[in-house]
C-alpha positions in Angstrom: 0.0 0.0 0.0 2.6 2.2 0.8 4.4 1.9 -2.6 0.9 2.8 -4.3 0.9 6.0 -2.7 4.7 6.7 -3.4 3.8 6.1 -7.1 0.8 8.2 -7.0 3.0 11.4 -5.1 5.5 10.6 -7.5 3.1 11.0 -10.2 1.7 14.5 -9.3 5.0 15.9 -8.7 5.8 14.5 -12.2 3.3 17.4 -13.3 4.7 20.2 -12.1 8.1 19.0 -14.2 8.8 21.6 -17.7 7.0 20.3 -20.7 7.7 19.4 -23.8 6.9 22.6 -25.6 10.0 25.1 -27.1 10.7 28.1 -25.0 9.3 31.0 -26.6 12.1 33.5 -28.0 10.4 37.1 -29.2 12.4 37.1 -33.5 15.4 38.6 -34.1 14.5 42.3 -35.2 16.9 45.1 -35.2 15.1 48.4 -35.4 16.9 51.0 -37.3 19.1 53.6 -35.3 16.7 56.2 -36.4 14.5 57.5 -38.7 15.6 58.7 -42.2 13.4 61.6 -42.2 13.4 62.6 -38.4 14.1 66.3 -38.5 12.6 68.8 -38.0 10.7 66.2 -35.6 12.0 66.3 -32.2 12.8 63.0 -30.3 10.0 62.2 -27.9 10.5 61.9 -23.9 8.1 61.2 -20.9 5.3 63.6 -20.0 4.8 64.5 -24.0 1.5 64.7 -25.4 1.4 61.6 -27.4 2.1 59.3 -24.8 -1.9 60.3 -23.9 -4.8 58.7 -25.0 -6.8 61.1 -26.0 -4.0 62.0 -29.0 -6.4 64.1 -31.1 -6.1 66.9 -28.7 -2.8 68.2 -29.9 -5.1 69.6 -32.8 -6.9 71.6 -30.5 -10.3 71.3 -31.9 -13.1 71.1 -29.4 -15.6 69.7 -32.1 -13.3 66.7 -32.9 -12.9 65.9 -29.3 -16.7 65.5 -29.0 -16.8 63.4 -32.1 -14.3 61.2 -31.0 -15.9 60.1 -27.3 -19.4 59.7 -29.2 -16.9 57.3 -31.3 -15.9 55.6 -27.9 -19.4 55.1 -26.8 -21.4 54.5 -29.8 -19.4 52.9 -32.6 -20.7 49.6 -33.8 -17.4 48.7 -34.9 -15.3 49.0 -31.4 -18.2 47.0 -29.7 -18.0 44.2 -32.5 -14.3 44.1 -31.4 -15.2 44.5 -27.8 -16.9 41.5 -28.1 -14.4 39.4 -30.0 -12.6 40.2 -26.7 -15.0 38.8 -24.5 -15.2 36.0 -26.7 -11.6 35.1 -26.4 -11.6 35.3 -22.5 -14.1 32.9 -22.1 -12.3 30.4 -24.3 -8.9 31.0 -21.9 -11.3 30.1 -19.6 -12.0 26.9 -20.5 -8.6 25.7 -20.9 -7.8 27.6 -17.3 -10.7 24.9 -16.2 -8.3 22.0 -17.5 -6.1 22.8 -14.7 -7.6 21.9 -11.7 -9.7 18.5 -11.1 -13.3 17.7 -12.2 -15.8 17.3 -9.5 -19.3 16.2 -10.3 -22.0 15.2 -8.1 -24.8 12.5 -8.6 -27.6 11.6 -7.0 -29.3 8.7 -8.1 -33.4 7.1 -6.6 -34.8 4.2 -8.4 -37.5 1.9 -6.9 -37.7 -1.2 -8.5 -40.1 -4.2 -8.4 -38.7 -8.4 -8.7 -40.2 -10.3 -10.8 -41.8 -14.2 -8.3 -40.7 -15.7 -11.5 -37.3 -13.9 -12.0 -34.3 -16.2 -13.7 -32.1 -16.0 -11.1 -34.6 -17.3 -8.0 -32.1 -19.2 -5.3 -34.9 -22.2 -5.5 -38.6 -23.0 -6.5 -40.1 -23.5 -3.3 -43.5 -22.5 -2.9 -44.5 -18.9 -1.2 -41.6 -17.2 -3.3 -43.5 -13.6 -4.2 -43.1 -10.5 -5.9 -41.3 -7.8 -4.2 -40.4 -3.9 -4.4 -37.4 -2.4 -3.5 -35.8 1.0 -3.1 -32.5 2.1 -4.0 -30.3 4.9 -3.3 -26.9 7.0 -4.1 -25.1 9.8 -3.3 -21.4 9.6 -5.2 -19.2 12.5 -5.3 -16.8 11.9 -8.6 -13.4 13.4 -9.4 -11.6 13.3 -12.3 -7.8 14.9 -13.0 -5.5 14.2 -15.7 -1.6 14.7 -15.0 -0.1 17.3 -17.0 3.2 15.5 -17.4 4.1 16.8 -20.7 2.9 19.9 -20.6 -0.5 19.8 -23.1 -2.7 21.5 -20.1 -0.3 24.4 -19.9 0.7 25.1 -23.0 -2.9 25.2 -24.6 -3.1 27.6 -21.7 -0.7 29.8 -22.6 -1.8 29.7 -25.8 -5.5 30.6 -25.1 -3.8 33.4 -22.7 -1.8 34.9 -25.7 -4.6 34.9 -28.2 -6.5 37.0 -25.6 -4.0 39.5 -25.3 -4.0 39.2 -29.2 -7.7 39.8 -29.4 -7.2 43.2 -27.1 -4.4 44.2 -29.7 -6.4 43.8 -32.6 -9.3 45.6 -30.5 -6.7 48.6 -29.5 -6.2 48.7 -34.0 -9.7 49.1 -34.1 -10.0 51.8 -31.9 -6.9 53.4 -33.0 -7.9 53.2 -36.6 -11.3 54.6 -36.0 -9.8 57.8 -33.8 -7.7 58.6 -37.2 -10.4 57.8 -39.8 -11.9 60.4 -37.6 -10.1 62.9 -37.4 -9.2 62.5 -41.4 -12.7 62.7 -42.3 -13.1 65.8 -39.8 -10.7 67.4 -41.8 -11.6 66.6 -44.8 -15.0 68.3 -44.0 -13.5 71.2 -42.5 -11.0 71.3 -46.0 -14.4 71.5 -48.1 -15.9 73.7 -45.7 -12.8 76.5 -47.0 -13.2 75.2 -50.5 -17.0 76.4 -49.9 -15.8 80.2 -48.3 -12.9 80.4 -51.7 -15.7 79.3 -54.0 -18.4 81.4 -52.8 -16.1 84.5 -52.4 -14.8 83.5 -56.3 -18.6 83.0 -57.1 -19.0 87.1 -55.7 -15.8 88.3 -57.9 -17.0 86.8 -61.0 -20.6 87.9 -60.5 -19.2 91.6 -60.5 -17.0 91.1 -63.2 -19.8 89.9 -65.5 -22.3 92.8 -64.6 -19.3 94.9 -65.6 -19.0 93.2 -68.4 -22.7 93.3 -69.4 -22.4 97.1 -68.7 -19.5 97.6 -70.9 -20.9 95.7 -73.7 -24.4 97.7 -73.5 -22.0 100.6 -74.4 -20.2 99.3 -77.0 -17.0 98.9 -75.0 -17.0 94.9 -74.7 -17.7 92.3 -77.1 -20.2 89.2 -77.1 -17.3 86.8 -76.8 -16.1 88.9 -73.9 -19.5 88.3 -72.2 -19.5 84.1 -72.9 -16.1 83.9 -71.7 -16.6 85.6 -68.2 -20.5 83.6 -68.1 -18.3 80.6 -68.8 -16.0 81.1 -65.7 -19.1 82.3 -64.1 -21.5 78.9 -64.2 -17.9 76.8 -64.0 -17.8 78.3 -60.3 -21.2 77.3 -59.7 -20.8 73.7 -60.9 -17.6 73.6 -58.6 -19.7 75.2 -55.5 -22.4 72.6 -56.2 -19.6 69.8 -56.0 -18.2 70.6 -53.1 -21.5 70.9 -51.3 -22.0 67.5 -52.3 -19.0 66.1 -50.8 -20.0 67.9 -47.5 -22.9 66.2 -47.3 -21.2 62.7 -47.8 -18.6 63.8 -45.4 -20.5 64.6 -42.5 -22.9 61.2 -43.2 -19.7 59.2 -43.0 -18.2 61.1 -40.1 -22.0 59.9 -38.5 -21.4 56.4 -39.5 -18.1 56.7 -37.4 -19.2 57.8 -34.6 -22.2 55.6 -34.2 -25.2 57.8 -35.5 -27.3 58.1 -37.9 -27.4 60.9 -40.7 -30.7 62.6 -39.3 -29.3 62.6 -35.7 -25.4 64.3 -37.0 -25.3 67.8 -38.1 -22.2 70.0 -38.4 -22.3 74.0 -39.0 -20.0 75.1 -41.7 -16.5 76.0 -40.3 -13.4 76.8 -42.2 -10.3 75.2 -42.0 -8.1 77.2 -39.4 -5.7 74.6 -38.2 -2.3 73.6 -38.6 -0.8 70.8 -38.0 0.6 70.2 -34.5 4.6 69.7 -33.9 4.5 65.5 -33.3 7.1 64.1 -30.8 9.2 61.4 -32.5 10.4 58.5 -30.5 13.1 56.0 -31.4 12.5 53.6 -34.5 12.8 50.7 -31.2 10.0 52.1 -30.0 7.2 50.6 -32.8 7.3 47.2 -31.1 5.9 48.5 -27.8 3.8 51.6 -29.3 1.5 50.0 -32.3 -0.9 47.7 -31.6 -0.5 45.7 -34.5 2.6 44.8 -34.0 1.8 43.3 -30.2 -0.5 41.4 -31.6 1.3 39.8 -34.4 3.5 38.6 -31.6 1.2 37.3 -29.3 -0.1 35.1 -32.0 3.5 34.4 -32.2 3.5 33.4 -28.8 0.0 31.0 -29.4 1.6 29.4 -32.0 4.8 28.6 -29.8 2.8 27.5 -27.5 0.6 25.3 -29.6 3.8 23.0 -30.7 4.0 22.1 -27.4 0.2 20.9 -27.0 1.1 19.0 -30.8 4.3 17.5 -29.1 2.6 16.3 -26.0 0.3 13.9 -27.9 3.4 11.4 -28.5 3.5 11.1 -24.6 1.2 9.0 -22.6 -2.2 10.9 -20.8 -3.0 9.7 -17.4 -5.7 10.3 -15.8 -6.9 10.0 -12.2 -10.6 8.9 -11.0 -11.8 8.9 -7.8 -15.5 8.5 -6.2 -16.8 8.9 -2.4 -20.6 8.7 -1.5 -23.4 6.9 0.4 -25.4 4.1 -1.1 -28.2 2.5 0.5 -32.2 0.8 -0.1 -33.4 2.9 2.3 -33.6 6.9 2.8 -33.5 6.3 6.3 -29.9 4.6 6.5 -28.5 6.8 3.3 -26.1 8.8 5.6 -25.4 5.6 7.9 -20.9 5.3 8.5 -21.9 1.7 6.8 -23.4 2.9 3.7 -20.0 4.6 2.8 -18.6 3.4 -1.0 -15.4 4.7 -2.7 -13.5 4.2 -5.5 -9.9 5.1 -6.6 -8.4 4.5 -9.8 -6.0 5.6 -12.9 -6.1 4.9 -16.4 -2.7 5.1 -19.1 -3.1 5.5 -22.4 0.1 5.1 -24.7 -0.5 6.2 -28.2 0.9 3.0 -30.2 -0.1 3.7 -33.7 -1.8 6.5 -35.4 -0.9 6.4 -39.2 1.2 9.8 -38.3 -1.1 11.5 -37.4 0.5 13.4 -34.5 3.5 13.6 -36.6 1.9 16.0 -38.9 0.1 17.9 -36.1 3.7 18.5 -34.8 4.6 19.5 -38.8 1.2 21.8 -39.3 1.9 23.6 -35.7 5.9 24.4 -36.7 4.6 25.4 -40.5 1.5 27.9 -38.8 4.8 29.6 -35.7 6.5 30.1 -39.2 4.1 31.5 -40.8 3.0 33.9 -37.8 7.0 34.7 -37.4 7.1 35.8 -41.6 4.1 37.7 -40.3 5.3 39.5 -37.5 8.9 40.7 -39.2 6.6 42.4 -42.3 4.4 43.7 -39.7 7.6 45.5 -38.3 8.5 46.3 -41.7 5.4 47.7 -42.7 5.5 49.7 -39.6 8.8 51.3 -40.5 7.8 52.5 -44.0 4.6 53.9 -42.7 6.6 56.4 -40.2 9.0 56.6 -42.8 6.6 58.2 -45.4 4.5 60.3 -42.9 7.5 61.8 -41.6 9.3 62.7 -45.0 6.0 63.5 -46.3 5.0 66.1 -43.6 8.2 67.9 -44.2 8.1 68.0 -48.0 4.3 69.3 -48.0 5.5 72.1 -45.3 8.0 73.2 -48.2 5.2 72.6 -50.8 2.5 74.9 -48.7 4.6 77.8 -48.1 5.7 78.1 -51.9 1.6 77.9 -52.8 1.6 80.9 -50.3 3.6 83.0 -52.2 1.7 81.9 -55.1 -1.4 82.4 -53.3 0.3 86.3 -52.7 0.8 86.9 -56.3 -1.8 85.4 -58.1 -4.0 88.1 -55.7 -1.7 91.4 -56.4 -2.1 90.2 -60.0 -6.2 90.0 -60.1 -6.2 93.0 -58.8 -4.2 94.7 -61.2 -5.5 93.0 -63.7 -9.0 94.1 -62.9 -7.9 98.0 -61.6 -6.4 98.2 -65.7 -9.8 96.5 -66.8 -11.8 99.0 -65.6 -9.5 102.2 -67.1 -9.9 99.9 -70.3 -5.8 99.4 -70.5 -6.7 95.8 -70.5 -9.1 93.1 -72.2 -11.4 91.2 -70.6 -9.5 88.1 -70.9 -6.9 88.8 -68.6 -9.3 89.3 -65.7 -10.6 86.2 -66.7 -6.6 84.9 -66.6 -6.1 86.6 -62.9 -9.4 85.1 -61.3 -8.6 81.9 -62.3 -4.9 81.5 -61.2 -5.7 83.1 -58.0 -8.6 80.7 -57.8 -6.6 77.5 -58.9 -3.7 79.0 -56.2 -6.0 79.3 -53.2 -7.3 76.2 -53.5 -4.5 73.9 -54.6 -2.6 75.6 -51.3 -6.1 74.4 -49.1 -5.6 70.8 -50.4 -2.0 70.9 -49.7 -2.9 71.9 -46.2 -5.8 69.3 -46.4 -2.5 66.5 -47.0 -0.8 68.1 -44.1 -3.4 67.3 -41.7 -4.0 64.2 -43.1 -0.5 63.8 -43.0 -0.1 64.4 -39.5 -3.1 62.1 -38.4 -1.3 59.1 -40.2 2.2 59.6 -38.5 0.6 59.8 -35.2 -1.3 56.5 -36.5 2.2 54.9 -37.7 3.5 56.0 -34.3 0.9 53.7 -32.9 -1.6 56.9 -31.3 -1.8 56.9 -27.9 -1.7 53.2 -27.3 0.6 51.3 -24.8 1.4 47.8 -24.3 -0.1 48.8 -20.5 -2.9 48.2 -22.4 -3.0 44.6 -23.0 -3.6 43.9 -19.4 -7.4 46.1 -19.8 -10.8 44.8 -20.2 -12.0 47.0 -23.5 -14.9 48.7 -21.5 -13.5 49.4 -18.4 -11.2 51.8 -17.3 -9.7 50.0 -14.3 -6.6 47.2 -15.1 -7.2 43.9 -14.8 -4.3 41.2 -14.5 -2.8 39.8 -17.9 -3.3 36.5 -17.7 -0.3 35.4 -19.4 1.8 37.4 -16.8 -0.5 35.5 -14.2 0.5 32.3 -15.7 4.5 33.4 -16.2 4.4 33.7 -12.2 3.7 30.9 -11.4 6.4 29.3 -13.2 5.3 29.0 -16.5 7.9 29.8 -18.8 6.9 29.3 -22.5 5.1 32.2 -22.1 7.7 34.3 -21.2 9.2 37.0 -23.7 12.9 37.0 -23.9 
């Protein structure tokens, strides 16, 4: 007897042993020294602005900021991945269950009535009757497999990982909703200029054809001198109309963002008066803590590390340990009686001996899928680079772009003017008004759509930078605002190391 119990201690401290699963190693990635096109950007350090949340505020725009928490609250699209969330806890939770025994309890009541002519009657003597008995059970049943090899823990850590995954890819959502935001907001506010330079266009051209009109009812302007400036004229209109219609498409999408419908959204017209905000740059290193995408990459990483373990573990024998306690009896009275006391204790091995291969090419499929999440991850990294790379080269060759459309801006008006003052003394033909209005037209609002890119721009870098999102964040239920625990920090506590990011 006592050797059967030195087995069974033997075996349970067997469990806590490593298992067979690889170590998890995060990929060799070296980040470049910097980025290419960091100046003018200055290097970012602890207190700045986008280390916040709420990054949209460094545009200073009180209507955005509104937009933006109706976003939080309302949007269809962060709940869908709010739920996805949820739905990936509860599966970690079912694998966190594997852990610990299995403990069911039956109660079982039967009455049953015997056959006077049953088969097995001890003899035929006569006065042998019919008779009804009673029957009753109370077993308590446990059940535990030994985690010998490691299949318990590693689908754990797997599950764990695929949760924090699930609050990456939620933290993308969120993150890429804030800047389709803020993009569409300016793109609104963009049109909302183009309206002001059209309509004020729409005023000079209006004048300049009842001047024409005038001149011509003296004899000082032609007929073709009237078309052309009533051409120029009803071409304004047709742009005005345009860019009313892309108002009204902007501000339904900008609804749609933020959780509304079209009826319930309306924005007043406001011009564009914004610039873009001076963005502190961090170190290129920096990426694979700052953008969500990239943390989840790797935690899928992780799962599929993890997962080769579970795949290995099926070569190994599974044992499992059954137990029972309870109270049997025929009558209710006796049920809880010391004699009515039955147990069981038992174990069961079973040794994979032959399966066609099919755990071999479990083992295969779960190295191919780490390999393919590892490809994954480095173009993620990649992909992250280029994007800063091209916001931040981008921002500064659009700077030098919008102040050279301001000089032409700056001409293109001292020449309308002239152009109209030698109209008027008759120095001039029509056609160079005509000329003048439409540079300066072109000019004002080719440098509006530059600024428009500037903003847009901007939005993307902080985007590429990864917004205000921390890796904090992974340890955050998607609703609430307090922390919760990462679970796969839980698990690397308690000696778990597969989990464990080198």
């Amino acid at each position: 007897m006592s050797m059967r119990y030195a087995a069974i201690v033997l075996l349970i401290a067997l469990a806590g042993c490593g298992g067979v699963g690889p170590t998890y190693q995060r990929p060799q990635q070296t980040p470049p020294a910097q980025f290419v096109a960091a100046s003018p950007w200055k290097e970012a350090a602890p207190g700045d602005l986008l280390t916040r949340g709420s990054w949209w505020e460094l545009f200073g725009d009180t209507t955005l900021d509104q937009i933006e928490q109706q976003a939080h609250k309302n949007s269809p699209r962060l709940q869908a991945a709010a739920a996805r969330v949820d739905q990936a806890r509860a599966i970690a939770g079912t694998f966190d269950a594997a852990i610990l025994p299995t403990v069911n309890l039956g109660v079982d009541a039967a009455r049953q009535g015997v056959s006077e002519h049953r088969i097995d009657q001890p003899s035929k003597r006569p006065g042998n009757v019919a008779y009804d008995t009673n029957w009753f059970r109370v077993p308590l049943y446990v059940s535990y497999e030994l985690d010998l090899w490691g299949k318990v823990r590693n689908s754990v850590v797997a599950a764990d990982a695929r949760v924090e995954a699930a609050q990456a890819s939620y933290q993308t959502v969120l993150l890429t909703l804030e800047s389709e935001i803020a993009q569409t907001y300016f793109a609104l506010r963009t049109t909302d200029e183009d309206l002001r330079i059209l309509k004020r266009a729409l005023e000079l051209r209006q004048r300049a054809f009842d001047l024409v009109s005038v001149r011509k009812r003296g004899g000082l302007a032609s007929e073709i001198d009237l078309a052309r400036i009533d051409t120029e004229l009803r071409t304004t209109e047709a742009d005005l109309q345009g860019a009313m219609r892309r108002r009204v498409e902007l501000q339904n999408a900008l609804a749609v963002l933020s959780g509304q419908t079209p009826e319930q959204f309306q924005l007043g017209e406001q011009p564009l008066d914004l610039r873009p905000p001076a963005i502190p740059v961090g170190l290129p290193a920096d990426l694979l803590e700052r953008r969500p995408d990239v943390a989840e990459a790797e935690r899928l990483l992780i799962a599929r590390n993890a997962e080769i373990g579970v795949a290995r573990a099926a070569y190994f024998p599974s044992i499992k340990l059954t137990g029972a306690i309870g109270f049997e009896s025929t009558a209710l009275s006796t049920l809880l009686d010391r004699d009515s006391l039955i147990w069981t204790i038992g174990t069961a091995i079973t040794q994979p001996l032959f399966d066609a291969g099919r755990n071999r090419a479990n083992v295969e499929r779960a190295r191919a899928a780490f390999n393919e999440n590892n490809a994954q991850y480095r173009d993620r990294l990649l992909v992250a680079f280029q994007e800063v790379e091209n916001s931040l080269s981008g921002l500064g060759i659009l700077q030098q772009q919008y102040d050279l459309q301001s000089r032409a801006v700056v001409s293109a008006q001292r020449a309308e003017q002239l152009a109209t003052a030698r109209f008027k003394t008759g120095l001039v033909i029509v056609l160079e008004v005509i000329d003048a209005q439409r540079t300066r037209l072109q000019t004002e609002r080719a440098r509006l759509q530059t600024l428009n890119q500037q903003m847009l721009a901007s939005v993307a870098l902080i985007k590429a930078l990864g917004g205000g999102w921390t890796t904090a964040a992974l340890g955050q239920k998607p609703s609430a605002s307090s922390a919760v625990p990462s679970r796969t920090q839980a698990m690397a506590s308690d000696g778990v190391e597969d989990s464990r990011m080198h």
